[in-house]
C-alpha atoms as one frame of an Amber mdcrd trajectory, in Angstrom:
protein
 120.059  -1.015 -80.406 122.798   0.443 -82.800 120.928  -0.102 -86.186 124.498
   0.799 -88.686 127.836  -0.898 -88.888 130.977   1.212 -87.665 134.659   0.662
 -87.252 136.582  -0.214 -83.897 139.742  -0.253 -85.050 142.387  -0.164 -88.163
 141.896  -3.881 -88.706 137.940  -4.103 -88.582 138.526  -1.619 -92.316 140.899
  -3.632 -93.681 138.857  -6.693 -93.466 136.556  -4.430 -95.613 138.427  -5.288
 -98.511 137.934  -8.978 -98.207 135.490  -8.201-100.125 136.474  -8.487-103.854
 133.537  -5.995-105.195 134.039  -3.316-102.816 138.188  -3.692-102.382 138.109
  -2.972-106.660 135.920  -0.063-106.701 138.118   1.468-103.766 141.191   0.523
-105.697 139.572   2.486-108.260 139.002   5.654-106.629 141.689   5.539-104.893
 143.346   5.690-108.009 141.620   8.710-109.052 143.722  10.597-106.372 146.997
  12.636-106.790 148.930  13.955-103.951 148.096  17.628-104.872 144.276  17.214
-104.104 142.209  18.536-100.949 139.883  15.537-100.785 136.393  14.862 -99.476
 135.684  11.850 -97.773 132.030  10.584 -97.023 131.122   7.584 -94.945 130.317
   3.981 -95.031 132.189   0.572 -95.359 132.981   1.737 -99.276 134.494   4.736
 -98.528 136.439   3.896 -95.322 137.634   0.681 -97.086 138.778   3.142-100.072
 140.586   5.041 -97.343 142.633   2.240 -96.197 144.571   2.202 -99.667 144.946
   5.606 -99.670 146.856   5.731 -96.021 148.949   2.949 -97.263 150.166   5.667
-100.311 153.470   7.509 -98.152 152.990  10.405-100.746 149.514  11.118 -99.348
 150.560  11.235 -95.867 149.240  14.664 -94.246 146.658  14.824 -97.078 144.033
  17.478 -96.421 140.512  16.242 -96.116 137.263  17.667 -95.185 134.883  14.979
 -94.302 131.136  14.074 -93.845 131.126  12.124 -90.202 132.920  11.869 -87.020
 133.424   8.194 -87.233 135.757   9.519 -91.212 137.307  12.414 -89.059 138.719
   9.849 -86.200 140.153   7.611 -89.074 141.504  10.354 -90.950 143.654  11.384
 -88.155 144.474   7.783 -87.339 145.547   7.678 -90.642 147.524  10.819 -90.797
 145.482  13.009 -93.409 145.166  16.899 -91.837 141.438  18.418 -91.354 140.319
  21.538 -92.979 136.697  22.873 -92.916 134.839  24.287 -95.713 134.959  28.077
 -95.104 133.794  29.534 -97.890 137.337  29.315 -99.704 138.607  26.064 -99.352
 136.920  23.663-101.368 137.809  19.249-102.299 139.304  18.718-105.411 137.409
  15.123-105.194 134.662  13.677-103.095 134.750  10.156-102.420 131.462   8.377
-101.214 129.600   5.338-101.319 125.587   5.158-102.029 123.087   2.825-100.617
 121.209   2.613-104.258 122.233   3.837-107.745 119.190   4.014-109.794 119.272
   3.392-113.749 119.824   6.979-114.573 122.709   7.241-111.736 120.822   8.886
-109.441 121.621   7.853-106.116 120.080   7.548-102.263 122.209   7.782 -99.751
 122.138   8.817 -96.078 121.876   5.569 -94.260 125.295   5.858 -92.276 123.781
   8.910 -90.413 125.831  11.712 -92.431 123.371  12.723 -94.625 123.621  16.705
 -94.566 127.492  16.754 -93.913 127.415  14.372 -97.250 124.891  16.659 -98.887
 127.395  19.605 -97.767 130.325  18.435 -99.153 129.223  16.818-102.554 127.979
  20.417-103.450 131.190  21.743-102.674 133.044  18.911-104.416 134.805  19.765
-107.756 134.559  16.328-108.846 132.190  13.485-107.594 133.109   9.951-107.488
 130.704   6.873-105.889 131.990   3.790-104.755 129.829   1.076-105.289 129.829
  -3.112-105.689 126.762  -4.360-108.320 124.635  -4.858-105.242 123.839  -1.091
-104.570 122.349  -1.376-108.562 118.467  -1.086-108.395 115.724  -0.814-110.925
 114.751   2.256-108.667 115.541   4.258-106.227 113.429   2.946-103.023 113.616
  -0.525-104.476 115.776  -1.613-101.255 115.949   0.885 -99.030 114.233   3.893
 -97.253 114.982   7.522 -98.013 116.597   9.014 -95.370 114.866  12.778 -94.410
 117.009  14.967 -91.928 115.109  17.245 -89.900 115.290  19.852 -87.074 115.201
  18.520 -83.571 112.725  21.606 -82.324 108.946  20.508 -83.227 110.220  17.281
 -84.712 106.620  15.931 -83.877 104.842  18.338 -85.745 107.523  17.775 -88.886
 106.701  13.970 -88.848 102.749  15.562 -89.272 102.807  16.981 -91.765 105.408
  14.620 -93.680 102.836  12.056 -92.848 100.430  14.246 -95.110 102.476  13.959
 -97.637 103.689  10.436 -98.017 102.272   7.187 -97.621 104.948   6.038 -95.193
 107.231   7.866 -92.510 109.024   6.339 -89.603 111.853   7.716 -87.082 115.191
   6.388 -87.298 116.363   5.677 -83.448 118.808   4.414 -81.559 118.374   2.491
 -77.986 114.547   3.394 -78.404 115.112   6.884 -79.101 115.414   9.275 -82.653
 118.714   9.440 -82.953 120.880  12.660 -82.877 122.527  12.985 -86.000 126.695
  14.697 -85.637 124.547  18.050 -86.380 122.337  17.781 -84.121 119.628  16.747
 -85.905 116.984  13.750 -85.952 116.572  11.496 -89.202 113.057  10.326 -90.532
 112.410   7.430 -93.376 110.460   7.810 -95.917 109.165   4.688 -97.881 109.565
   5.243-101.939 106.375   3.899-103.681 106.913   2.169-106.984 106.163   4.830
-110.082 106.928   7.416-107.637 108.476  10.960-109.534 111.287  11.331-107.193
 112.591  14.637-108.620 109.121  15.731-107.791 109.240  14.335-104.066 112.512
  16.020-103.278 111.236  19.144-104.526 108.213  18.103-102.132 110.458  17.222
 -99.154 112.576  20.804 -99.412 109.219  22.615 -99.607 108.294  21.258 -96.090
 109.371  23.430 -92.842 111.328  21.534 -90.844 113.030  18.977 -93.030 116.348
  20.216 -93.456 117.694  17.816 -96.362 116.677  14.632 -97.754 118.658  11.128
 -99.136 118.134  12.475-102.700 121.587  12.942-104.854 120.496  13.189-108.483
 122.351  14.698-110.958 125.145  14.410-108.279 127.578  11.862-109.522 130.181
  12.479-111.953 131.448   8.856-112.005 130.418   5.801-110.522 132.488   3.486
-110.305 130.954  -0.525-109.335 132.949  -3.235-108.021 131.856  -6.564-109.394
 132.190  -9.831-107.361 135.002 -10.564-110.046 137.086  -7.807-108.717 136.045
  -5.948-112.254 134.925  -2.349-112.067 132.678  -0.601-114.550 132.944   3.014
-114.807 129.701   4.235-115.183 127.614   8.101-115.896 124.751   9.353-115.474
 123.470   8.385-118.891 124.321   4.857-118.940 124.113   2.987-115.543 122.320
  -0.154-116.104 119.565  -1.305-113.491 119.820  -4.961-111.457 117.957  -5.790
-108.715 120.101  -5.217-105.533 120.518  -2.811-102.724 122.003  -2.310 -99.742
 124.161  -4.794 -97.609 122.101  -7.102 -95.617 124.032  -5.917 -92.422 124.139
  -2.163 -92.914 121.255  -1.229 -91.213 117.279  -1.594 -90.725 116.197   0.331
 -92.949 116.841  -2.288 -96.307 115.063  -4.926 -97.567
């Protein structure tokens, strides 16, 4: 069974912003955009939700985006934005995402919408980074709520989950209809469980030293604002330096893989 949350049409995002938190953190980054940006779009109810206010803008109509999932790229044309591809030259003046945690320093863990690498891709390429968050996604860690998502190569995926399994305490395959899924690259996902007083610069330098895993649900040092909805429609601007922790995580609904 489908174990993430996607759009079916223009109305199922904008009942996204029913929801006070997320529709002011959107506002927010929204407002961050002028109409002479290429922009970067991730995935996930945050982002889509913040894409929403920026179709309804007529001076961003034909935008050009480059963005992190199919499920962005069908609503980006739906919306009216144009597509360009990252070839070496053409780079996003912003990158709009959401996270599934934001730890106390502002590192975050993302990957649970199945766009991992593509989000990975572009957040390098990225000028400037902004996160979308409500006070939920707040954690005292990262791992507090949710897995960390590991995307690997399909070829001798078996023999990858070995030797992860060496590793770390806990590894599982992320599948859908009873089977690992198939990422948009072609690739299957792994979670890894996050134990409490765990270094986690240290285990994503662990995870990139392993053959076969291709990149990991570690951004740190990623963000260069974060901005978090509160239920009050309030949004706190946050860096790196000064995110407070709250217990929180991940929406209930999202997915499997959170507490």
């Amino acid at each position: 069974m489908q174990q993430w949350w996607e759009p079916t049409d223009r109305q199922s995002v904008v009942e996204l912003l029913e929801d006070p938190a997320r529709a002011a953190a959107a506002s927010a980054a929204a407002a961050r955009v002028r109409p002479d940006m290429a922009l970067g779009l991730g995935s996930g109810r945050a982002l889509w939700a913040t894409m929403e206010l920026l179709a309804r803008r007529e001076e961003l109509e034909g935008t050009a985006v480059v963005s992190a999932s199919s499920i962005t790229d069908r609503l980006a044309k739906d919306y009216g934005f144009s597509l360009f591809a990252l070839d070496g030259e053409a780079r996003p003046d912003i990158y709009i995402d959401g996270a599934d945690e934001v730890g106390p320093d502002g590192g975050l863990l993302k990957g649970h919408g199945n766009a991992l690498l593509r989000e990975k891709l572009i957040t390098v390429a990225a000028r400037y980074v902004v996160v979308v968050v409500e006070t939920r996604k707040l954690v005292e860690r990262l791992g507090h709520q949710c897995t960390l998502p590991v995307e690997v190569v399909r070829f001798g995926w078996m023999d990858t989950l070995r030797r992860l399994r060496e590793r770390v305490a806990e590894v599982t395959v992320r599948t859908n209809d009873g089977v690992p899924l198939v990422t948009d690259e072609g690739n299957h996902l792994f979670e890894v469980r996050i134990e409490p007083g765990t270094d986690v610069v240290a285990l994503a330098a662990d995870l990139e030293r392993t053959v076969g895993v291709i990149e990991h649900g570690l951004f740190l040092d990623k963000a260069d604002e974060v901005l978090v909805g509160a239920p009050d429609g309030s949004v706190d601007v946050l860096r790196q330096s000064r995110v407070p922790h709250r217990a929180g995580g991940c929406d209930d609904d999202d997915h499997a893989y959170c507490r």
